[in-house]
Steps between C-alpha positions, in 0.01 A plus 500: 500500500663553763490619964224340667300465140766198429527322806152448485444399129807252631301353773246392264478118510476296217275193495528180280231563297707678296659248235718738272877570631529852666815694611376695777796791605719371782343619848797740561672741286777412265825589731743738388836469357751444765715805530859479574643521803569826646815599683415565846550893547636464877751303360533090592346219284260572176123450674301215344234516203175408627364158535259383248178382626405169535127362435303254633305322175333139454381327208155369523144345382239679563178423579108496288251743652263160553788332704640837713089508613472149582872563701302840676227296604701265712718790644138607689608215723777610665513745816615891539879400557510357154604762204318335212713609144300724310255297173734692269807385628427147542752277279782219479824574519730352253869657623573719721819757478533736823767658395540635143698790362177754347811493202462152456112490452510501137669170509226358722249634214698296224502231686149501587391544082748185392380283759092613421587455115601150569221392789161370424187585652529302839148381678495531886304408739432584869476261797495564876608710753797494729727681740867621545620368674310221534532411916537767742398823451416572137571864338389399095152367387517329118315269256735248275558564153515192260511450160768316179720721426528733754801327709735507107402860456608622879831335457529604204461805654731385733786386283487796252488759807797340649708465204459895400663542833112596720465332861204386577342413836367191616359200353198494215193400726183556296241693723310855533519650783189602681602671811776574772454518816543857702414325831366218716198283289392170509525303143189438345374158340702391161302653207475301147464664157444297183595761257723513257598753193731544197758711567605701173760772671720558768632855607822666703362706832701673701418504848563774755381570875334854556580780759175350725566164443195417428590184290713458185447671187494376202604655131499354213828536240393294200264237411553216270287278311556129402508293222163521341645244190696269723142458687333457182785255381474273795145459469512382137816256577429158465507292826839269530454176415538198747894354506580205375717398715412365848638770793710374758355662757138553602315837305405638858878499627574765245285777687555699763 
């Protein structure tokens, strides 16, 4: 595959109803070895090998067909000078890494297949809507993320990402995006959602602006299922039983 042909079959985004673990081909093609530096032939200082290119990629959750319609529903409310993210690209960001080496995207792969191989299932839920930033003049609409588990596994996420030497950017705050503003709007009443889902994979996107742009695009690099067993194992574990010693402190002053 290759021209035109494979940038399209790369633009083709994968959904969550897939459980099994897929390794989609990176979004670009593999670079080429570096070749030496020439002498310049005027004479002076050798010129310089060219730059490898750096990506744009995320790791994230993505969304149930049920849940992305429910999400496109409540986008109907906002005005013109809202861009409302495409059903398809709808999901929850996990860690994101603006600027990665395309050499060093096989690490993010193995990284991404240990941490899934050692992650449960994790059950989210949506709640309601909000804005960034939240006084003035907003330019993001969301709805919250929550759910047990999901704060270990993004600093996890975190921690592992840092420690193989990856920056990422900003804070873990668990939310979808729904839309960004192009222009004035007024904010429309905070929307509540009820439902909730099992995630069973996460995936590595990388994420690139178009000649027009019209919005950011969105590839997927690999996909990678959880735990199945560890799911299944924490089901069937027994529930802890009650101490037997007295706490010091009151149970509610050990949650956040």
């Amino acid at each position: 595959m290759s021209g035109e042909a494979g940038r399209r079959a790369l633009r083709v985004r994968r959904g969550p109803e897939r459980d099994a673990q897929a390794e989609l081909p990176p979004p670009i093609r593999a670079s080429k070895p570096k070749s030496p530096v020439k002498p310049n032939p005027k004479g002076g200082q050798p010129s310089d090998p060219p730059r490898e290119r750096v990506l744009r990629l995320f790791f994230a959750v993505p969304l149930p067909a049920d849940l992305r319609a429910e999400l496109v529903a409540a986008q109907r409310k906002l005005t013109d000078n809202w861009r409302r993210v495409e059903a398809e690209q709808l999901h929850l960001t996990l860690a994101y890494l603006p600027g990665v080496a395309h050499s060093r995207v096989p690490e993010l792969q193995a990284l991404g297949r240990r941490l899934a191989s050692s992650t449960p299932f994790v059950q989210l839920g949506l709640r309601g809507t909000g804005y960034h930033p939240n006084v003035g003049s907003p330019r993001v609409w969301f709805v919250k993320v929550e759910g047990a588990g999901l704060s270990e596994l993004a600093t996890a996420f975190q921690t592992k990402l840092a420690a193989a030497g990856f920056e990422c950017e900003g804070a873990f705050q668990p939310h979808v995006t729904l839309a960004r503003k192009k222009g004035p709007a007024p904010r429309v009443p905070p929307v509540t959602f009820a439902q909730t889902w099992t995630a069973q994979n996460f995936a590595l996107i990388h994420t690139f602006l178009p000649r027009d742009k019209s919005g950011p695009v969105y590839d997927t690099v690999s996909q990678f299922a959880l735990n199945a067993q560890l799911a299944v194992a924490a089901l069937a574990a027994p529930e802890p039983s009650a101490p037997t010693t007295s706490l010091q402190t009151p149970p509610e002053e050990h949650h956040g």
